[in-house]
N, C-alpha and C positions, 0 to 999 in steps of 0.2 A: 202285619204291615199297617201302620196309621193311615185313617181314610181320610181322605179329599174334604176339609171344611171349607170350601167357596164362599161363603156369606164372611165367614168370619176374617180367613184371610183378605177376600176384599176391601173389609173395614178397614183392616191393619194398611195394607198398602194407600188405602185414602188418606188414612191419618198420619201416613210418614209422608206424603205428596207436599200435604197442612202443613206439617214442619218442616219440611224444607223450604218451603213459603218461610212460614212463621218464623225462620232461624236468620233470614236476610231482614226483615224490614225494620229490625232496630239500629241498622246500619244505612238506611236508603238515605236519608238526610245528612251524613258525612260531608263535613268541605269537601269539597274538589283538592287535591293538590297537584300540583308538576305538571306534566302531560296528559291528566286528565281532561284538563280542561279542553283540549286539541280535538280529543272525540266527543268532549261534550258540546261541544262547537260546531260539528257537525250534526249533532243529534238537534240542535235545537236553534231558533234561529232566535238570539237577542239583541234583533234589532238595529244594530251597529249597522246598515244598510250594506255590505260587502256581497258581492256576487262571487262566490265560492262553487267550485266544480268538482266533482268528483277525482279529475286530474290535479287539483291542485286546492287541496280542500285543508290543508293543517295550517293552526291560527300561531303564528310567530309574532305579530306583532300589530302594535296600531300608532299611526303618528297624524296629529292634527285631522284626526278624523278619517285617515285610511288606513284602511286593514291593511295588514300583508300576509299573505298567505304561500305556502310552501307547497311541492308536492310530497307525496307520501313514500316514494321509495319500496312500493309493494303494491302487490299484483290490484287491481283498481275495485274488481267486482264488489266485496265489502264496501268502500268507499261509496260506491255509486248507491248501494240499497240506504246507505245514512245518507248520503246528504241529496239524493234525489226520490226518494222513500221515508225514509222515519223523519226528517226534519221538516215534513209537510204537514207531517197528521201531527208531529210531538209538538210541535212552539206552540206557548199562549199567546192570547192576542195582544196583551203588556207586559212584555219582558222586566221592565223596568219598575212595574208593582211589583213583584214578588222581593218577599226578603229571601238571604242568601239558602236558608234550607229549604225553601220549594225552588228555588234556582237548581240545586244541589237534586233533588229528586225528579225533577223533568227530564233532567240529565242521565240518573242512573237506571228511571225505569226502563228502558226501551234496551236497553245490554242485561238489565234482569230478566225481563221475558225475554229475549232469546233462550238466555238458558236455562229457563223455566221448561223453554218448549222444547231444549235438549232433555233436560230429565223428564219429561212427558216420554220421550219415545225409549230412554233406558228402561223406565219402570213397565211398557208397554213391552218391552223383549221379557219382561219377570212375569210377566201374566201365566208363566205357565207353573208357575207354584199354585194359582188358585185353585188348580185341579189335580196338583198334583200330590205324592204322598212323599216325597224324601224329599231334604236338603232346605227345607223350608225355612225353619229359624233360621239356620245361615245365612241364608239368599235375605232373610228381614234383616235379619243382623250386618250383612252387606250393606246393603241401602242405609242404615241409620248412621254407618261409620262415614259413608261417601256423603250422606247430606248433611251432615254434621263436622266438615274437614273445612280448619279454616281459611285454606287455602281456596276451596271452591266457593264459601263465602264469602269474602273479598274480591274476587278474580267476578263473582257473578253482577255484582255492584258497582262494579271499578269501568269506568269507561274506556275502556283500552277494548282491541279485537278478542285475544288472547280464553279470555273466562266468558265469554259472550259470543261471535259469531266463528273464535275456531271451536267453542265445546260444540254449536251445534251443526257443524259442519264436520268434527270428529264422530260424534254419534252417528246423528245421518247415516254416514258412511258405513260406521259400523255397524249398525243395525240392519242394516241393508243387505250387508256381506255376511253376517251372522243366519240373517232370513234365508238372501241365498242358499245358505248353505243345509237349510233343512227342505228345501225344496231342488228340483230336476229337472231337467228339458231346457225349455227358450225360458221361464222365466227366472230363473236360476240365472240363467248368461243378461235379461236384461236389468236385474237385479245387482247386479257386478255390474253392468256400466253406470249403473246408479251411483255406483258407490263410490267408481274411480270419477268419475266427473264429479262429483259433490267435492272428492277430497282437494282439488284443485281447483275451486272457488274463493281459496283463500291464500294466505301463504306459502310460500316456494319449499320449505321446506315438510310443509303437513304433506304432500304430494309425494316430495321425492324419499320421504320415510315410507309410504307405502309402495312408489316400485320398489327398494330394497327389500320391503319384506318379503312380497307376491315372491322375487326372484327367489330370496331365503329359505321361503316355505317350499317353491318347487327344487329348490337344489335339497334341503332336508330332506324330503319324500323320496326323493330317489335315490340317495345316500342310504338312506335305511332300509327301504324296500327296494332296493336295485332288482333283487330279482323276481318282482312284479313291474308289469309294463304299468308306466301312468296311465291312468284313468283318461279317455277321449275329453269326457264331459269335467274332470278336474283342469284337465288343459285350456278347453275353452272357455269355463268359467276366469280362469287366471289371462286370458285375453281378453276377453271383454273387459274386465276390472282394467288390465292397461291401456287400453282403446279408451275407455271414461276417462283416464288422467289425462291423454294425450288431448282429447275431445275440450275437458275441461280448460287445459292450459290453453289450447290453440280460442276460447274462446273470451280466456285473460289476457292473452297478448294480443289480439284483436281489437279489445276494445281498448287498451294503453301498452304500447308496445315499451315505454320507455321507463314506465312503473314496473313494467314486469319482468324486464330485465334489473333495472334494480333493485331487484329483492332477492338476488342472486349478491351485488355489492353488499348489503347489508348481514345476507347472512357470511358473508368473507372478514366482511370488518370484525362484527359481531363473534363469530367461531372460533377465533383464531386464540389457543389453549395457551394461559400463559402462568407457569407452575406457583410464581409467590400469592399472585391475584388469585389463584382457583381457592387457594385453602385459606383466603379470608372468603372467596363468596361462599362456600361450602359451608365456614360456618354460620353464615347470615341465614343462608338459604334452606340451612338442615329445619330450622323451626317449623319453616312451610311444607316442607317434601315430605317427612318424615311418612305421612298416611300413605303419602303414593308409593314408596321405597315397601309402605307394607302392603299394600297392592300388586304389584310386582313380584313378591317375596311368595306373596298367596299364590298367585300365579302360577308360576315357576314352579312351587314347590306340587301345585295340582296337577302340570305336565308330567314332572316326575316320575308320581306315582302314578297317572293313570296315562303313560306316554302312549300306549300301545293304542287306546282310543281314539286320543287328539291327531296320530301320525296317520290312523288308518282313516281317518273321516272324511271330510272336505277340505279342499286347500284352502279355506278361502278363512275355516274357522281358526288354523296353524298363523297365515295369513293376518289376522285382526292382532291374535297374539304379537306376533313379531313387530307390529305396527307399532304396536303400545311400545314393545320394550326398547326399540330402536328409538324413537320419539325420548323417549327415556335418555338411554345412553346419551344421544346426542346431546340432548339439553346438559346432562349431569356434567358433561368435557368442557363445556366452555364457561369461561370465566368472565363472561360479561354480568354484570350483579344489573342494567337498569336504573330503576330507581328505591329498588332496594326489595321489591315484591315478585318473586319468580313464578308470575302468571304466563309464562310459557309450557307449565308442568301442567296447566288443567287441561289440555286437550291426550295430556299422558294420560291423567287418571280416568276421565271418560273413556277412552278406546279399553283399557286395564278392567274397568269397571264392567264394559260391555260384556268382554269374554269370559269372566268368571261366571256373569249372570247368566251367559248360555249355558257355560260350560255346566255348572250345578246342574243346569235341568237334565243331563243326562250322565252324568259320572254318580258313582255312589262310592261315597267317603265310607269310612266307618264311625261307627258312632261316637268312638273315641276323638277323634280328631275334628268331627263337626261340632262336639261341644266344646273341645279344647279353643277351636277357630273363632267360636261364638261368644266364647269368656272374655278371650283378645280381642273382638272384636268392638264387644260390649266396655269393654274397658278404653279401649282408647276412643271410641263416641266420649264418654265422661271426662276425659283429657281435654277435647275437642271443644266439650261444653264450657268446660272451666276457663279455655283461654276464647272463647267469643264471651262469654260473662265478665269474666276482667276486662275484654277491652271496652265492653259498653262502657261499663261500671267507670272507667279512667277514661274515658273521653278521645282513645287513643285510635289512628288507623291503624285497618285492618287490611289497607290494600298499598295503593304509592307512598312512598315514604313512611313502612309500617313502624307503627309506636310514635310514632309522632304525635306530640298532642294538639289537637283540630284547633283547640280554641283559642291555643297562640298560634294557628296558622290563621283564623278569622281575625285577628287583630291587629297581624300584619296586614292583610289584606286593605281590612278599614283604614289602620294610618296611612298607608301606602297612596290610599284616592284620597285621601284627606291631604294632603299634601300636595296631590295633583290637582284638586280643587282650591288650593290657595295660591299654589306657583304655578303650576301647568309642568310640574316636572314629572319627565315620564318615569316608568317604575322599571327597573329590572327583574324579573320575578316568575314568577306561575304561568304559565298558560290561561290555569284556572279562574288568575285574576281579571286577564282581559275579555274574559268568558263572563263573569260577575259583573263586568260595569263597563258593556258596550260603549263608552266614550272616553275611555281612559288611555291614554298614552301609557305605550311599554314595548320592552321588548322579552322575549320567555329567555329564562336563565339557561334553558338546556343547554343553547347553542352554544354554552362559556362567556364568564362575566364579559371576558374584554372582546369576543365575536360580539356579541347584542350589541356594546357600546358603538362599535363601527358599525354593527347594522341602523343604528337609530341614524348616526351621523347620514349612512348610502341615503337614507329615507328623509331625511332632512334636505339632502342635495336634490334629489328627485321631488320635492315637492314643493322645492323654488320655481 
């Protein structure tokens, strides 16, 4: 059996920590586009003097020098850590010195470290390779595939929730519930409420993906082992996890009762499956997913072969599983495309990611298939690398409106205030732009060309 090299794997795991750094920051200075600019609005404060709230913090528009701002239509707690938290400590004290790519990176670092500090705590559940003797390459070769996906690239840069405060509110969670699960007694159960309160700090549906699963894994367990009684302590581990969600919701809807009901509207709007639309966003969308789908695929096919372990274990490790793939499914049925970047899949691959990194520490493959897994995995990193290389190399995003080229998004931009600085005519357009030039009249394109037009007029009549 191969022995335990600690020093050296240590190094290894540093130096892919580095690169997963080093793979984002030729991306941090990216224009803003679309609705980017709404969270970079809240991360950072330029100037444009508006009194923005956590209740009503997305930047829609500005006319003759007043903002307007919307609410957000999702649960508030996120909201409230950006715009009563990071846009205190993030704004420089001259918004209006900076040119557009430190504008551009003030914005994206505060959604980068977040989920910096998500894969801080994934590669911290891998820590037991450093002393460990199987599954090792794998468990490296895992990690080089997840930080090298350029899905989680973009998604980590991209000022949206999504690739920033749900990856580390997915991890969180799951790490928590993964730990639980190697430990017993009370902190086993307060470890589970850790994890279900965390996962309801954010969106309505990262929440209600995890009572499905809890319920999934305990109806599975008893389906297959009917004739073993459940476990006491599998039971109340599986209650305390739903007491944290409850816990957590009840203390989303406390603080905005009307945002957290509406994220329940959004996901109804948003869900609803419609057969022409899905198989054009499937194709848009396969580019991005394709890692996660193999994720999943790893997954799955790990349960498999080694079911008899994953069924008899802890409910809570079946549990993360089911998290991830339902997270999955759901997203994969609906055919809402966004803005063209399906950063609702990285809180899939984080949760996908977690479990196999447990799961390795205690299954043993055979050699055949850990270097078959290792090839493939090796292989599609070098996929990974080649399309974050192209896109530096062309100038193109890697997150909202992917493939777009930046530098005829910055020159719109430019004519756009250039013309508002000759006419005073407002702009219909980005979010991102009334983000970039705190005194420009607009209104954001999201809401459809001819809604903005009647919003500029409502804001015209309100400011007679």
């Amino acid at each position: 059996m191969d022995k335990p090299r600690p020093l050296l794997v240590s190094m290894v795991l540093l130096t892919l920590f580095v690169v997963l750094l080093w793979a984002r920051l030729p991306f941090i200075n990216n224009v803003l586009m679309d609705e980017e600019g709404m969270f970079a609005y809240m991360a950072v404060d330029n100037g444009d003097g508006a009194k923005l709230t956590p209740e009503n913090a997305l930047l829609l528009g500005r006319l003759d020098g007043r903002t307007q701002l919307g609410f957000p239509s999702h649960p508030v707690i996120p909201y409230l850590v950006f715009v009563d938290g990071v846009r205190r400590i993030n704004s420089p004290r001259d918004f209006t010195r900076l040119d557009l790519s430190e504008k551009s990176r003030i914005a994206r670092r505060p959604f980068l470290a977040e989920f910096v500090m998500a894969m801080a705590l994934v590669f911290f559940l891998a820590k037991w390779i450093v002393r460990g003797t199987h599954n090792r390459v794998l468990t490296i070769g895992l990690l080089l595939f997840a930080c090298s996906m350029p899905l989680l690239v973009g998604g980590s840069i991209q000022p949206q929730l999504d690739g920033s405060w749900g990856v580390l509110l997915c991890a969180t969670a799951a790490v928590l519930m993964l730990t639980a699960a190697q430990v017993t007694g009370l902190l086993s159960e307060i470890l589970s409420l850790m994890a279900g309160f965390t996962s309801a700090l954010g969106k309505n549906e990262w929440w209600l993906a995890l009572i499905a699963a809890a319920g999934g894994a305990f109806a599975i367990r008893f389906l297959v082992r009917r004739d073993e009684p459940v476990k006491i302590t599998s039971a109340r581990t599986t209650v305390a996890l739903m007491v944290g969600v409850l816990a957590g919701c009840a203390v989303s809807w406390w603080s905005d009762p009307a945002n957290f009901v509406g994220g329940f509207a959004v996901m109804e709007r948003f869900g609803t499956p419609s057969t022409g639309a899905w198989k054009h966003v499937f194709s848009m969308r396969w580019t991005w997913i394709w890692p996660v789908a193999a994720l999943t695929t790893i997954a799955s096919g790990i349960v498999a072969y080694a079911r008899t372990g994953v069924l008899s274990g802890s409910l809570l490790r079946l549990t993360a599983l089911l998290w991830g793939l339902t997270l999955f499914a759901g997203f994969f049925a609906t055919s809402w495309s966004g803005d063209g970047f399906p950063r609702y899949f990285c809180p899939v691959a984080i949760v996908i990611l977690s479990f196999l990194i447990d799961a390795l520490r205690f299954l043993r493959l055979p050699t055949l298939a850990q270097v078959a897994l290792t090839g493939l995995l090796l292989a599609g990193t070098v996929k990974n690398e080649r399309v974050l290389r192209d896109s530096f190399r062309r100038g193109i995003s890697i997150s909202s409106l992917p493939g777009i080229d930046m530098s005829r998004v910055t020159t719109r931009y430019l004519d756009e205030y250039e013309r508002f600085a000759r006419n005073h005519e407002a702009a219909i357009t980005d979010a991102a732009y009334g983000y970039y030039f705190p005194n420009a009249d607009f209104a954001v394109q999201s809401m459809g060309v001819e809604e903005a037009r009647k919003a500029l007029e409502r804001w015209k009549e309100a400011n007679r």
